[in-house]
N, C-alpha and C positions, 0 to 999 in steps of 0.2 A: 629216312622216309618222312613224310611231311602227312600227318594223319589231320585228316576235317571230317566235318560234317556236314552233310547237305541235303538240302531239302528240296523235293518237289514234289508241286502239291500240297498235302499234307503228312508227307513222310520224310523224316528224317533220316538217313541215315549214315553209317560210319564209312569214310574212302580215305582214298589217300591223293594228292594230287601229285602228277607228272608234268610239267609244261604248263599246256592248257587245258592237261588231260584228267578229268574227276573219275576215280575207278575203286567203284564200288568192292570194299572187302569184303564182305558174306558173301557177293553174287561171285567175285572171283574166287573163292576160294571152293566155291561149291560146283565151278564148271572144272574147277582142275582136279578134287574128289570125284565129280564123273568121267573125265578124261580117264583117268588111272581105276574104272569101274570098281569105285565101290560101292559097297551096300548099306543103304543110310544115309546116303550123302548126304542130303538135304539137314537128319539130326546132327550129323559130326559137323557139318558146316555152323550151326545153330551154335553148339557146344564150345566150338574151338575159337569161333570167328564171327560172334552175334551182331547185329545189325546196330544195336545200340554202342554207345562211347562208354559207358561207365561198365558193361558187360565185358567191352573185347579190355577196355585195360584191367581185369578182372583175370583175365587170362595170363599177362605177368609176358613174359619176353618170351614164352611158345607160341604165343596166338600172334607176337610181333613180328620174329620168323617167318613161321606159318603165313602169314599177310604176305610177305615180301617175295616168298615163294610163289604165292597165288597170282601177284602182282606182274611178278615176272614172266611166269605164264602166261596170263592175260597181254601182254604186249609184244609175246612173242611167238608164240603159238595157239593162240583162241581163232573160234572164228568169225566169220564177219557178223554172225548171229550172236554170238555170244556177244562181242564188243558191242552188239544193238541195243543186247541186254544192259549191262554191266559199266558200261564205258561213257561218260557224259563228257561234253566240250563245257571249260569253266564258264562260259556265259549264258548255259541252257537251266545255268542251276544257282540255286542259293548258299552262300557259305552260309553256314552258323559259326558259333563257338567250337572249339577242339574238345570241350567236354559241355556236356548240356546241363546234367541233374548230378554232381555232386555231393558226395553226403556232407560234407565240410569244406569250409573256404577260410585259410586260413592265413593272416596281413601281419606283416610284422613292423612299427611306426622305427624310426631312429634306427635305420640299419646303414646309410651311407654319413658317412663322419660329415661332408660339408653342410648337409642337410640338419644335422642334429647341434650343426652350431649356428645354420642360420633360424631356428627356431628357437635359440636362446637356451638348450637342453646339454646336460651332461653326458658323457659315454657311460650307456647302459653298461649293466653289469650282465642282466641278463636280457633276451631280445622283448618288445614290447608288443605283447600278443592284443590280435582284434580279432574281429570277425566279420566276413561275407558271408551272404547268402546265393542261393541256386538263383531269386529274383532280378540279382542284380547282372547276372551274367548276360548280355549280348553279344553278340559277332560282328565279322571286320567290315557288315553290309550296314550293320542296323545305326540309328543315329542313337547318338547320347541326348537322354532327354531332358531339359530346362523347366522342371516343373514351377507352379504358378509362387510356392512356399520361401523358393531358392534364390537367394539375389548373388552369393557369393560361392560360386562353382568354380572348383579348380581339379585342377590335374596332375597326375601322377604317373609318370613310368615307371614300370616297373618288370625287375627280369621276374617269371614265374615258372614254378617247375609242378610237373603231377606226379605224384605216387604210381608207383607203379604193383605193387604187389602190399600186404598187410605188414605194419610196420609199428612194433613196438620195440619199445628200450632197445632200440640202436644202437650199437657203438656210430663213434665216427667215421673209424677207416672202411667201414661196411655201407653206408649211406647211400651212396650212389649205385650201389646194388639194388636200392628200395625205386629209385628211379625211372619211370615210364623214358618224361622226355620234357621239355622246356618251347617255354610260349611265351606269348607279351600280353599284359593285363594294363587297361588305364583304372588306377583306382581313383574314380570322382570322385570327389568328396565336395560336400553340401557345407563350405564351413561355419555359415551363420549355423546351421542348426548341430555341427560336429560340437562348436566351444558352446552351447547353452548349459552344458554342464562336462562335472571330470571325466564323465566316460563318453567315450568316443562315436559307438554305434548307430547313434539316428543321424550322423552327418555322412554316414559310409555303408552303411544298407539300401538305400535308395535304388529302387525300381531303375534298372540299368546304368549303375555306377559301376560295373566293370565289365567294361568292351574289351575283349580277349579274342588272339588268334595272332595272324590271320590262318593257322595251324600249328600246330605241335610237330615240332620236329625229337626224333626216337633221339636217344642222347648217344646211341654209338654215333652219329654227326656230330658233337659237340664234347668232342676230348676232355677240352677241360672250361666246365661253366664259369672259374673264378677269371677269366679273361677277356671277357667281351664289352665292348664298346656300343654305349646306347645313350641314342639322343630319341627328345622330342621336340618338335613342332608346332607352333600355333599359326597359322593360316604362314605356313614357309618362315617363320621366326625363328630361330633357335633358342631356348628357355632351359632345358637340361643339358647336361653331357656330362656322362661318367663311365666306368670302366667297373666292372663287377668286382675286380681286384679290389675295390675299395671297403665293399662290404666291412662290416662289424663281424657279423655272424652269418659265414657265407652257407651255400648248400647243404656241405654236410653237417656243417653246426646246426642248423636250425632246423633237418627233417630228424639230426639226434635229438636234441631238445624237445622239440616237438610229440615227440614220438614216447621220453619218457612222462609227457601229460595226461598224452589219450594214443587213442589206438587208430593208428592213420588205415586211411581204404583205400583199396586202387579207383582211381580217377579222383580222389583229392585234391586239393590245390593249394599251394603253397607262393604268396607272393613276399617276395625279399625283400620289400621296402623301397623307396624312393630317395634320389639323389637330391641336391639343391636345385634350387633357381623354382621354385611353386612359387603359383602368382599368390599367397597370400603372404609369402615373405619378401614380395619384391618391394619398392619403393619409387614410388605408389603402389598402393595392392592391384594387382589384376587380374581379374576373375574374367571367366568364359561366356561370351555371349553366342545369342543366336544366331546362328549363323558360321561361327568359327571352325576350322579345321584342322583337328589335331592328329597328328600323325607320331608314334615311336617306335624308333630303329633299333635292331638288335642285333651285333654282324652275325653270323651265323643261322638267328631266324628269322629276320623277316623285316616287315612296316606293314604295323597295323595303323591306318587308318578311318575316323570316324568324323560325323557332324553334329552340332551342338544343333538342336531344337527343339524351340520351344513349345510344351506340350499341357493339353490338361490334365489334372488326375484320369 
């Protein structure tokens, strides 16, 4: 299942896309509770399957289910009123992000080997933690912004996975248990202002330096994450390509690890770091201008897509 979020109006809320087709999970899941008359629908619908991203993966793989169930319904059995309700054509609406307000965003530097040689680093011992924030999050619609501060803007693919349920001191072979489901994250980064000192955070916090989506796909589509082939794009370029195999500290290394730090939440966000070929190790360096379009591929989920513009505070 392919879960978004979409906005219209000013409401967000959580679906899942079919085709062309945006279908709403709280409103399905709450005409398929009153098909089957129950009582309370509207609260169970609330509880099981809330409108918001960070409530339904809160719910853990019942409410993921449950979705799939409602879903199924809705395309096979609703009526034409309800689909009026519930049912959006993807052009009538807005994507967001797969997760909106996140209690934690968490980057890992130095996790694909060619990358950790072409910035002149050693293989970690152990993975190199940063941090995002919820500001930084955008969707597959919105553009990456060129603030006035930034002259050396580059980019990042990167595979990302969320949390799926609470997650501390993990074993490993347990991991993907903790697992929602997997997206794609560009983590911009500002690098004039990344290297003005050793810590990393004011070059990778930046007001929409991670464009993610264009959905989360549930990880029962995705067997096994350590397999997947991803590139990126700069205006049709090709600049990345790697294979998740290559990982340092793949999936389950890193949501273990992680997990004996702090205490992961459902709808958390976990990005596995970035391959070679970032224009600030190319030769000549080359940073992102106005204008440019950057695109990265993930086989199994997706191409997100964004545009570099230049923007005020």
């Amino acid at each position: 299942m392919k879960i978004v979020n979409y906005r219209v109006g000013n409401r967000v809320r959580i679906a899942c896309q079919e085709g062309e087709q945006i279908i709403d999970l709280n409103g399905a899941y709450l005409s398929l509770l009153r098909k089957e008359g129950k009582i309370r629908a509207e609260q169970i619908a609330e509880a099981f399957i809330p409108a918001d991203s960070v409530g339904f993966y809160q719910g853990g793989e019942e409410s993921i289910e449950l979705a799939k169930k409602a879903v199924d319904y809705m395309l096979t059995e609703a009526s034409e009123e309800e689909k009026q309700a519930w049912v959006f054509q993807r052009s009538d609406v807005k994507i967001e992000a797969p997760v909106i307000n996140p209690s934690k965003i968490i980057c890992v530097g130095h996790n694909y080997r060619d990358h950790i040689k072409e910035m002149g680093r050693e293989i970690p011992k152990y993975p190199v933690l940063f941090a995002k924030f919820a500001n930084a999050i955008i969707g597959p619609e919105d553009d990456i912004p060129l603030f006035p501060n930034v002259e050396k803007l580059d980019y990042e693919a990167e595979f990302a996975f969320v949390v799926g349920k609470r997650a501390r001191n993990v074993k490993e072979e347990d991991a993907l248990d903790y697992v929602a489901g997997y997206t794609i994250v560009n983590d911009v980064s500002a690098r004039d202002l990344q290297f003005r000192t050793l810590e990393w955070l004011q070059g990778k916090a930046n007001d929409g330096s991670a464009p993610m989506g264009p959905w989360l796909v549930t990880k029962d589509e995705i067997p096994d994450p350590d397999a997947l082939e991803m590139s990126l794009r700069v205006n049709g370029e090709e600049r990345q390509r790697a294979n998740t195999k290559n990982l340092v500290f793949n999936v389950n290394r890193m949501l273990s690890y992680v997990s004996e730090i702090m205490t992961l939440e459902p709808g958390d966000v976990i990005l596995t770091g970035t391959p070679g070929g970032v224009g600030h190790a190319r030769d000549p360096q080359t940073y992102l201008q106005d204008g440019d379009v950057v695109d990265i591929e993930i086989s199994g989920i997706g191409k997100l897509e964004n545009t570099v513009r230049k923007t005020d505070f």
